[in-house]
PyMOL CGO cylinders between C-alpha atoms (Angstrom):
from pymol import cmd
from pymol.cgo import CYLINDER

trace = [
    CYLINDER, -2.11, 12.37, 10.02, -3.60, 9.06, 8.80, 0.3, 1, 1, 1, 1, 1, 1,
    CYLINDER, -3.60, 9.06, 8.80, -1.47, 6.27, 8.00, 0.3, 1, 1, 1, 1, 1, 1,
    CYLINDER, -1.47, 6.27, 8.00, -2.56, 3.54, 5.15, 0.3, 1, 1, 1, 1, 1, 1,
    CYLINDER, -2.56, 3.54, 5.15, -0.94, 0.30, 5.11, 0.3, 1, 1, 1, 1, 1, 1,
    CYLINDER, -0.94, 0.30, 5.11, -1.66, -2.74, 2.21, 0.3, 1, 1, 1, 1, 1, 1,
    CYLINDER, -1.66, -2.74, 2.21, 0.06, -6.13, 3.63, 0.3, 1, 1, 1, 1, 1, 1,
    CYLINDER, 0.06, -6.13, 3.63, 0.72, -8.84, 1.39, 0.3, 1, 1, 1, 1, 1, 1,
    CYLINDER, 0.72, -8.84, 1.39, 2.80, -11.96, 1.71, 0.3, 1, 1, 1, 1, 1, 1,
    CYLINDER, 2.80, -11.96, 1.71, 5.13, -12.32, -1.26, 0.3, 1, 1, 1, 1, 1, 1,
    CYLINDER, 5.13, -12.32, -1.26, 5.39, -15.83, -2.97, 0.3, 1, 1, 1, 1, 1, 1,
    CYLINDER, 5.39, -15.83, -2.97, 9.15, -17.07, -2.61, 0.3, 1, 1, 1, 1, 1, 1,
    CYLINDER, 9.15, -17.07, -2.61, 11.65, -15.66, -5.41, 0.3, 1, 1, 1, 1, 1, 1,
    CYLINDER, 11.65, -15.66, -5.41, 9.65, -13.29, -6.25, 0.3, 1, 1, 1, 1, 1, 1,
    CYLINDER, 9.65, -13.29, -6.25, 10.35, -10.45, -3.46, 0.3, 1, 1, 1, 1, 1, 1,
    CYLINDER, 10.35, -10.45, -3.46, 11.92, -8.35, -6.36, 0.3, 1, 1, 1, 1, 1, 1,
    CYLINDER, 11.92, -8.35, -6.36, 9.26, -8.42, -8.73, 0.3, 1, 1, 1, 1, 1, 1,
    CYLINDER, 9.26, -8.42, -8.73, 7.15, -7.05, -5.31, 0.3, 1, 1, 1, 1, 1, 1,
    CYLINDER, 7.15, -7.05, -5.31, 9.67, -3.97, -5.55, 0.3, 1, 1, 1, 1, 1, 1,
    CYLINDER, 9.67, -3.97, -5.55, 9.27, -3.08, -8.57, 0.3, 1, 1, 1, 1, 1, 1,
    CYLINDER, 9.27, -3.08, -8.57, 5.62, -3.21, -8.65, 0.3, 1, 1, 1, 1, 1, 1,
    CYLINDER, 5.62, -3.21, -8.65, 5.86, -1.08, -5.69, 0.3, 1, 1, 1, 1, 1, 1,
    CYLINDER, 5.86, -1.08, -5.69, 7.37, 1.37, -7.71, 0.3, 1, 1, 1, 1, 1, 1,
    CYLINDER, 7.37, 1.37, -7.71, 5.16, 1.36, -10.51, 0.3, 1, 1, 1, 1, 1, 1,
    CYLINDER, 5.16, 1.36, -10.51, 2.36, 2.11, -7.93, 0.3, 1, 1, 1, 1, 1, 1,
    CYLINDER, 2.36, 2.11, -7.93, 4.41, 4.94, -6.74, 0.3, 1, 1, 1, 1, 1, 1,
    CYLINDER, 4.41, 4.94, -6.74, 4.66, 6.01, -10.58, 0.3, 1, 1, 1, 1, 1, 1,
    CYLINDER, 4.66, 6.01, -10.58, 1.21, 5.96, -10.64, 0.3, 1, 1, 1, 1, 1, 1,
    CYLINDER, 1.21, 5.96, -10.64, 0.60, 7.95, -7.75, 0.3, 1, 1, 1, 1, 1, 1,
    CYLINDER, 0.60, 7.95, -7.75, 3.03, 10.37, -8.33, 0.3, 1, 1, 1, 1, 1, 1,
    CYLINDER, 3.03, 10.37, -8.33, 1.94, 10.90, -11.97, 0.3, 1, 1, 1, 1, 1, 1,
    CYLINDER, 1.94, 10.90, -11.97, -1.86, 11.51, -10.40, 0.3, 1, 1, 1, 1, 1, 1,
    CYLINDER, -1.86, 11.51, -10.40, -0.57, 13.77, -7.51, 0.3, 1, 1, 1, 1, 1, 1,
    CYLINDER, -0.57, 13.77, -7.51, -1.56, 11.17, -5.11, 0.3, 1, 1, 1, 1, 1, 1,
    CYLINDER, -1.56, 11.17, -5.11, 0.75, 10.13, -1.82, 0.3, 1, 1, 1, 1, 1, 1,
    CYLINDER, 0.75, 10.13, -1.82, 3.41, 7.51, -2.87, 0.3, 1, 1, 1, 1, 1, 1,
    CYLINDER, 3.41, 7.51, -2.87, 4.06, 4.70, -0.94, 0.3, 1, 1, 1, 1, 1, 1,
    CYLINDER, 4.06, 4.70, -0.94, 6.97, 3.09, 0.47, 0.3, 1, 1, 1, 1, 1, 1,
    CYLINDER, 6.97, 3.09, 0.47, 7.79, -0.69, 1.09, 0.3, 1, 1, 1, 1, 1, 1,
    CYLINDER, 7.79, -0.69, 1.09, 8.06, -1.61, 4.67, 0.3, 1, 1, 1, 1, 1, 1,
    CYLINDER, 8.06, -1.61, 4.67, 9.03, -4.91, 5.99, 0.3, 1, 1, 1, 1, 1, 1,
    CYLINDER, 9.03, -4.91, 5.99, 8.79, -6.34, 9.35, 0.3, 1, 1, 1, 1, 1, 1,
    CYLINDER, 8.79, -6.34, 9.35, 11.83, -7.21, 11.41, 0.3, 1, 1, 1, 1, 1, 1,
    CYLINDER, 11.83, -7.21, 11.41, 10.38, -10.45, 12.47, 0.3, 1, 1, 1, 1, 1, 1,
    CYLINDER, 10.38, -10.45, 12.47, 7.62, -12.44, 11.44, 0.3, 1, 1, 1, 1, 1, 1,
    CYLINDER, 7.62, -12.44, 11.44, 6.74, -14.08, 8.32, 0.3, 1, 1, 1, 1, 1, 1,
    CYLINDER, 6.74, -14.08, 8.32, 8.97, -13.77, 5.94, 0.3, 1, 1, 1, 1, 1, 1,
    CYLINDER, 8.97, -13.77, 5.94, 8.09, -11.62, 2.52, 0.3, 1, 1, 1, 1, 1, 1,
    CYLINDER, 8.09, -11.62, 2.52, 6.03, -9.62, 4.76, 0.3, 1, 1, 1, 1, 1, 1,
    CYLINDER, 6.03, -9.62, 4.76, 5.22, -6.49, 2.56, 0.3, 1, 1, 1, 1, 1, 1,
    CYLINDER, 5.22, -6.49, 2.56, 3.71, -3.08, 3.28, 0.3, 1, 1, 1, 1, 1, 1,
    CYLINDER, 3.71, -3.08, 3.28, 2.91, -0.69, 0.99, 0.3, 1, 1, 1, 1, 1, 1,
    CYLINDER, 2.91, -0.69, 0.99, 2.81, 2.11, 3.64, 0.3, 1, 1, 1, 1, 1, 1,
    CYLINDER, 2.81, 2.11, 3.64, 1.28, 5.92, 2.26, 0.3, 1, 1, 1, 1, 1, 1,
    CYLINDER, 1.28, 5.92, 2.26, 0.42, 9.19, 4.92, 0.3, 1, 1, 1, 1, 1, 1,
    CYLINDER, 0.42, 9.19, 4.92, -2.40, 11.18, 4.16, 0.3, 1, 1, 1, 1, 1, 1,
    CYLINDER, -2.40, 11.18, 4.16, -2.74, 14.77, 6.14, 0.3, 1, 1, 1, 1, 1, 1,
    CYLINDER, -2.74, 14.77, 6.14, -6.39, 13.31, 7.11, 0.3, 1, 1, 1, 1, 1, 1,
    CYLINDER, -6.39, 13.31, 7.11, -9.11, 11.17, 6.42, 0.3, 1, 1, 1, 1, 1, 1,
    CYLINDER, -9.11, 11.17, 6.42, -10.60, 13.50, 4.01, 0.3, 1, 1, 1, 1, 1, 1,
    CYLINDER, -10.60, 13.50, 4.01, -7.52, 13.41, 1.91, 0.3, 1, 1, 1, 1, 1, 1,
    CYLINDER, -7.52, 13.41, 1.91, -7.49, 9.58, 2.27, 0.3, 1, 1, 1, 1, 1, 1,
    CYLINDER, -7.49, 9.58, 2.27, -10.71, 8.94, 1.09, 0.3, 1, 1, 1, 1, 1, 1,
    CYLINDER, -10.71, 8.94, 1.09, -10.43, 11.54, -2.27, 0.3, 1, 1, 1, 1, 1, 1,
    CYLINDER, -10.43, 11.54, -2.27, -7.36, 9.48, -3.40, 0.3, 1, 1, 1, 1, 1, 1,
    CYLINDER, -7.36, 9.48, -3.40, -8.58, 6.46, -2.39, 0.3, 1, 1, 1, 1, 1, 1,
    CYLINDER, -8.58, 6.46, -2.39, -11.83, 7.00, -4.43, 0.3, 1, 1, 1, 1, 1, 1,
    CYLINDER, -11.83, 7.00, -4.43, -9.43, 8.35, -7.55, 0.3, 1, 1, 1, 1, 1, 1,
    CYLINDER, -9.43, 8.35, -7.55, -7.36, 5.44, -7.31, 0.3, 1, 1, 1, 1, 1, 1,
    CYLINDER, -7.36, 5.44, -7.31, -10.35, 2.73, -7.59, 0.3, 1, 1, 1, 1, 1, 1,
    CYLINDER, -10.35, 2.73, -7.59, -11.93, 4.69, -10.12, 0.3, 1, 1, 1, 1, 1, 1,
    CYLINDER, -11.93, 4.69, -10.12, -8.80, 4.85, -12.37, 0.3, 1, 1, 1, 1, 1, 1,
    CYLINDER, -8.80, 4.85, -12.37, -8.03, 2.65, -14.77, 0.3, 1, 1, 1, 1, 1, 1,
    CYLINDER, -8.03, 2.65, -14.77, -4.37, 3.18, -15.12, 0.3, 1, 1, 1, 1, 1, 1,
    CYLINDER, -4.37, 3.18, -15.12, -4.12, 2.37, -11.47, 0.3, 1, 1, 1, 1, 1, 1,
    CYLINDER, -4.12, 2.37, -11.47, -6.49, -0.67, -11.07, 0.3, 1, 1, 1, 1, 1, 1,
    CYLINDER, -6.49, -0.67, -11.07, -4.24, -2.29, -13.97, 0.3, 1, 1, 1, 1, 1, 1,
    CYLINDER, -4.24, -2.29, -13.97, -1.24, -1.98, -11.74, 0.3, 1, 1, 1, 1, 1, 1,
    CYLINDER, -1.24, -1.98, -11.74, -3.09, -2.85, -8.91, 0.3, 1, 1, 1, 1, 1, 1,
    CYLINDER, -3.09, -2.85, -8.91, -3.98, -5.88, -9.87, 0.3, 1, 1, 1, 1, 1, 1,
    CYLINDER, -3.98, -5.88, -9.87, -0.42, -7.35, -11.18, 0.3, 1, 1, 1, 1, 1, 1,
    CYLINDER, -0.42, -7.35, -11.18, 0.37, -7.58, -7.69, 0.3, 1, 1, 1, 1, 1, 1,
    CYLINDER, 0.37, -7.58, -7.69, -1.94, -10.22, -6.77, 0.3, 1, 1, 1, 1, 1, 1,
    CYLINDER, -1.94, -10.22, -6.77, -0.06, -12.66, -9.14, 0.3, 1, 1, 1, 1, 1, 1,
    CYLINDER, -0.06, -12.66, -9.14, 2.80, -12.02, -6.64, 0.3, 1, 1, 1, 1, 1, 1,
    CYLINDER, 2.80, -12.02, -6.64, 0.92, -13.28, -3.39, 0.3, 1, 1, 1, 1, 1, 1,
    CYLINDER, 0.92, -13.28, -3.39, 2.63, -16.32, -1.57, 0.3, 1, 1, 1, 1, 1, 1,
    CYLINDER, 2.63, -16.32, -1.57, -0.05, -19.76, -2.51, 0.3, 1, 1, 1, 1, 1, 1,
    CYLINDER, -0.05, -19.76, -2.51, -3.08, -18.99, 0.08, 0.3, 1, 1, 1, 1, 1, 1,
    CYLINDER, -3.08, -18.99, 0.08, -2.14, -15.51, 1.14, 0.3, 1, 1, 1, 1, 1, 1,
    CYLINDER, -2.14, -15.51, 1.14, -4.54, -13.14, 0.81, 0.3, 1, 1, 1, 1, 1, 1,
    CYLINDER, -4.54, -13.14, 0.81, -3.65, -9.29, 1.85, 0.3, 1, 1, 1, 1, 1, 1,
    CYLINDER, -3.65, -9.29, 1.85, -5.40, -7.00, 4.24, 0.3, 1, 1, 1, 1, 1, 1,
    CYLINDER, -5.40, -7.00, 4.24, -5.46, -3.40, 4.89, 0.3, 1, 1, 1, 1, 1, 1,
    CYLINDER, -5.46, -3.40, 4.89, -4.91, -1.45, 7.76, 0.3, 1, 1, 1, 1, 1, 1,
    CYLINDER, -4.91, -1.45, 7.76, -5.46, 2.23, 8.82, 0.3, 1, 1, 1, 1, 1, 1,
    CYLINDER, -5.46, 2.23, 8.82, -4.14, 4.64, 11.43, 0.3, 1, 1, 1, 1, 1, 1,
    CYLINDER, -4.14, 4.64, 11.43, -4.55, 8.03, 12.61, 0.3, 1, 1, 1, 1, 1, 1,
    CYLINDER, -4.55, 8.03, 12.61, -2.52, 9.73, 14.63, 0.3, 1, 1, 1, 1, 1, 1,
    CYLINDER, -2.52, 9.73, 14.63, -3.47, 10.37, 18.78, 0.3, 1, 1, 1, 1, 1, 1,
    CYLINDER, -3.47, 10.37, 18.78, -4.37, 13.50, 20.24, 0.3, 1, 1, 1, 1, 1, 1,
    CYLINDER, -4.37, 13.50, 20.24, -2.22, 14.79, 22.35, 0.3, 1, 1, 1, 1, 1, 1,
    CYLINDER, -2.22, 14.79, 22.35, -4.43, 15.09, 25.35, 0.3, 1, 1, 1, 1, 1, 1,
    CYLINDER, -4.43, 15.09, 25.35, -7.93, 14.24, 26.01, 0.3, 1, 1, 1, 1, 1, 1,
    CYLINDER, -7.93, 14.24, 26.01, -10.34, 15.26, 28.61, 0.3, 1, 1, 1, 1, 1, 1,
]
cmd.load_cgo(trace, "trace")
């Protein structure tokens, strides 16, 4: 399993505009066949922490919708509304995780 995360920090008063253009991208990617995402916050830390959090069986998978997504227009548009969202200065980062064996050698 391989785990995609998109963090942003969300500009003050406008953590519910972030929600709902979470779930336009999930309208996207449902609409394409892709993974949806959910919105994840952290307990602690700065707040209007966001994560846009999607699982992918493997990085095959991951890469294939990744690809479709940058390459589709539909999705790029919504994409990019979310950057007028971002807290002054913030700039988001990605993050990827796979899942650990369960034994080695």
């Amino acid at each position: 399993m391989v785990r995609h995360r998109f963090h942003a920090l969300i500009a003050l008063g406008r953590f519910n505009d972030a929600l709902r253009w979470a779930q336009d991208m999930s309208g996207v990617a449902k609409k394409k066949g892709w993974s949806q995402y959910r919105v994840m916050t952290p307990g602690t830390g700065p707040v209007n922490s966001f994560i846009l959090e999607a699982e992918y069986s493997d990085y095959a998978t991951f890469h294939k919708e990744s690809d479709a997504f940058l390459s589709d227009a539909e999705a790029m548009t919504v994409f990019r509304r979310g950057t007028e969202l971002l807290a002054p200065g913030a700039h988001p980062w990605d993050e990827l995780e796979e899942e650990a064996p369960t034994q080695i050698a």
